[in-house]
Kinemage of the C-alpha trace (Angstrom):
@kinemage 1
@onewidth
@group {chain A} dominant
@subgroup {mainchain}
@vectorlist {calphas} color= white
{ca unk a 1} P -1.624 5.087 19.092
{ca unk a 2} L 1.287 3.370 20.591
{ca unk a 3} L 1.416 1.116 17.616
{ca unk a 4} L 4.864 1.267 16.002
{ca unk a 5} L 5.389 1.691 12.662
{ca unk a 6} L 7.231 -0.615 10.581
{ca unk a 7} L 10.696 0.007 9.809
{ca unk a 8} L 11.151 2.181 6.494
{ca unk a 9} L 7.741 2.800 5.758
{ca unk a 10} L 7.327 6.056 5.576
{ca unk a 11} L 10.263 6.920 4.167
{ca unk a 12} L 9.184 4.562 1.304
{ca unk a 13} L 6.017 5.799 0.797
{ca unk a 14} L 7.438 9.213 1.401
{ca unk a 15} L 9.695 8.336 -1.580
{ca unk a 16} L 7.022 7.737 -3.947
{ca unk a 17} L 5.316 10.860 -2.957
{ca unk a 18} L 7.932 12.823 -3.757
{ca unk a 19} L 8.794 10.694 -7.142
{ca unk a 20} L 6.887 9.118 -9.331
{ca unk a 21} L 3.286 9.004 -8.277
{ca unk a 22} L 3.142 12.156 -6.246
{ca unk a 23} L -0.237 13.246 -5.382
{ca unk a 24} L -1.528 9.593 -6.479
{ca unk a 25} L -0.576 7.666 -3.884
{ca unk a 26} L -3.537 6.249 -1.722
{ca unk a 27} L -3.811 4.301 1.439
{ca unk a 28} L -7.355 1.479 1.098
{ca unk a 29} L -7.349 -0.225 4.673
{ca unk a 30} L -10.126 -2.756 5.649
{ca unk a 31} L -11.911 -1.119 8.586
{ca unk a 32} L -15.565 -0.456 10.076
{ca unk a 33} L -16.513 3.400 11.360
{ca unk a 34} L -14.835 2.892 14.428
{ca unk a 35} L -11.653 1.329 13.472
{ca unk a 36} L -11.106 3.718 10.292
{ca unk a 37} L -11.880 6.857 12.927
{ca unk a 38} L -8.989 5.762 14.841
{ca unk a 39} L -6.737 4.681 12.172
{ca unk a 40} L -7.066 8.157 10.893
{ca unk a 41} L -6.445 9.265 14.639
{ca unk a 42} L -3.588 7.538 14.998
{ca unk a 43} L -2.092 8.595 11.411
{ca unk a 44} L -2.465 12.499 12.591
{ca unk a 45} L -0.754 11.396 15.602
{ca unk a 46} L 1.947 9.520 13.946
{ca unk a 47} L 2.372 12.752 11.628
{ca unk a 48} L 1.545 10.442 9.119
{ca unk a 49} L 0.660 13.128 6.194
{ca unk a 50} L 3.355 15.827 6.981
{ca unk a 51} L 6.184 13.045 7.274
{ca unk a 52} L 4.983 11.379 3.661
{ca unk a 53} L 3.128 13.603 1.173
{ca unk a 54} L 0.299 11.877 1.596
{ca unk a 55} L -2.436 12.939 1.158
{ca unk a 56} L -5.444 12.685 4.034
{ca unk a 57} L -8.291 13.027 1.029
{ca unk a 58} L -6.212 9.749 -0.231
{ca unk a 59} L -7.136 7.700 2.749
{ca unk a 60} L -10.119 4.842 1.846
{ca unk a 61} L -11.811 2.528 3.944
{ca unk a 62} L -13.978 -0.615 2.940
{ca unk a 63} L -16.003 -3.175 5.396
{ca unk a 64} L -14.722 -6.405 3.372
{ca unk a 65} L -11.583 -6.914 1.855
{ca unk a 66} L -12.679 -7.778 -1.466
{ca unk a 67} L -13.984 -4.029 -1.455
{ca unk a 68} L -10.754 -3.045 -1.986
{ca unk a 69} L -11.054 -4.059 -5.877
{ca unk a 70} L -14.021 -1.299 -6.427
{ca unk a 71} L -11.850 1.499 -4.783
{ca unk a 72} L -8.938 0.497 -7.345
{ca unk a 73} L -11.187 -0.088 -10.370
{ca unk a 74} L -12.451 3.616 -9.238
{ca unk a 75} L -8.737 5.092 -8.918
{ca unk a 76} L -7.395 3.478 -12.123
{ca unk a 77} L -4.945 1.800 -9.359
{ca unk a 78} L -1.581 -0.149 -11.345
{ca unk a 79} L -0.001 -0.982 -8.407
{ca unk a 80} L -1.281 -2.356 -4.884
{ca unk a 81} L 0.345 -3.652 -1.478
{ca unk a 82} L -1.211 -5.520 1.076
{ca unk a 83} L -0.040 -7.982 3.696
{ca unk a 84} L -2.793 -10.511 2.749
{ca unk a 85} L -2.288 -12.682 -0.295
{ca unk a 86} L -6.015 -13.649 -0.128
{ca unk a 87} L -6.484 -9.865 -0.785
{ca unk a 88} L -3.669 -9.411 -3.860
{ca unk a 89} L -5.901 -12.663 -5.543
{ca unk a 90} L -8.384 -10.686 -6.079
{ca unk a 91} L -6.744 -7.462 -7.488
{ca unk a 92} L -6.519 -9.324 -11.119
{ca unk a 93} L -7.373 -5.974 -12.621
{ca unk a 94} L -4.482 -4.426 -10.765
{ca unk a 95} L -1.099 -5.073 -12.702
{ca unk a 96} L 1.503 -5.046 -10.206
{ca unk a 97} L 0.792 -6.520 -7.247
{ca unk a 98} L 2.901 -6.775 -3.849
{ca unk a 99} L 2.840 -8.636 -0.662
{ca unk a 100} L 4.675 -7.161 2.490
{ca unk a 101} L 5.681 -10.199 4.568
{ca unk a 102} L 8.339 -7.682 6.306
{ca unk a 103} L 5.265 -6.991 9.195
{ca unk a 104} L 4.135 -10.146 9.819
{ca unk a 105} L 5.703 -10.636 13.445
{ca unk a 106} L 5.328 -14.006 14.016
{ca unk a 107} L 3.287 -15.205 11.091
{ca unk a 108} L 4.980 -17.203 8.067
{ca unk a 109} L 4.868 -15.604 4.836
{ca unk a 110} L 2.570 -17.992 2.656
{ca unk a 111} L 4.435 -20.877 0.660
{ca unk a 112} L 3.310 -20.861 -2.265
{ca unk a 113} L 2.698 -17.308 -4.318
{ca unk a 114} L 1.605 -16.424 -7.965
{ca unk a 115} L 4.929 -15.248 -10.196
{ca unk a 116} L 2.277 -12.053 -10.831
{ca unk a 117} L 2.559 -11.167 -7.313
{ca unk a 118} L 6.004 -9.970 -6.241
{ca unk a 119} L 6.899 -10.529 -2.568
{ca unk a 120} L 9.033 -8.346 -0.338
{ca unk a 121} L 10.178 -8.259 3.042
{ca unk a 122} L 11.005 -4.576 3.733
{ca unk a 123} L 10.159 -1.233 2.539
{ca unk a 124} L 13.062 0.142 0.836
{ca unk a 125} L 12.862 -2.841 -1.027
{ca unk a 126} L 9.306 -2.646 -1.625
{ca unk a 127} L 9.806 1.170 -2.772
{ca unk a 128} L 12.450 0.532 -5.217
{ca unk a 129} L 10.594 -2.502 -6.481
{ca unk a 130} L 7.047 -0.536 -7.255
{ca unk a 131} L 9.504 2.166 -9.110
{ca unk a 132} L 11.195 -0.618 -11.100
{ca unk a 133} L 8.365 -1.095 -14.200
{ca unk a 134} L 8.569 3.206 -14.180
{ca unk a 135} L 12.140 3.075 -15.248
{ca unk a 136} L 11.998 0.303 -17.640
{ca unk a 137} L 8.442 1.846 -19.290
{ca unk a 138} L 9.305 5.716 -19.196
{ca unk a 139} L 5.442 6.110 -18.033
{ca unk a 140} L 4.900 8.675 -15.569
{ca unk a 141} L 0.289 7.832 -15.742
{ca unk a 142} L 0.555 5.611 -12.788
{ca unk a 143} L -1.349 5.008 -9.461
């Protein structure tokens, strides 16, 4: 709970709510029964769904990482962030994919990263990145 959030974040996802994916947006977090109860604790607490649009029916959890790829097969997900490349690698089926390095602390980002994989380092930039393909493809049927 005393967890800080990082810098921009929800106003970026906040952003997307409100714009181009609106009720689509989804949060899929790697977390046993425990964990996941008090990750959606702490995003009550943090006022996570009144400050962002988001919605609390939108919230997944998953035991293993490579889980994650069911959950967006499911959703008809197009566009994915996670922290962990090893996680983005195995999202082929998603077609944008981003890694946030801008919450690593005092972890490098990784050297080497696939040109399908777009890196970013904050989340205004990471917002105005995932609208990018939107603008450029008129399509409004994403995830």
């Amino acid at each position: 709970m005393e967890t800080p959030a990082v810098s921009g974040a929800f106003d970026a996802v906040a952003r997307l709510c409100a714009g181009p994916f609106e009720y689509r947006v989804h949060l899929v977090s790697k977390a046993g029964p425990k964990i996941a109860a008090l990750t959606r604790e702490c995003l009550a607490h943090v006022r996570c769904f009144e400050r962002t649009g988001l919605s609390p029916a939108n919230v997944w959890f998953v035991r293993k990482r490579p889980e994650k790829v069911g959950i967006c097969s499911e959703l008809g997900v197009t566009r994915f962030v996670d922290d962990r490349l090893d996680v983005l690698e195995h999202l082929r089926g998603v077609s944008h994919r981003y890694l946030f390095i801008g919450g690593l602390g005092r972890h490098e980002a990784p050297a080497a990263v696939s040109a399908r994989i777009r890196v970013s380092r904050d989340w205004p930039d990471l917002a105005r990145t995932i609208e990018m393909p939107l603008r450029f493809s008129g399509s409004d049927s994403t995830r």
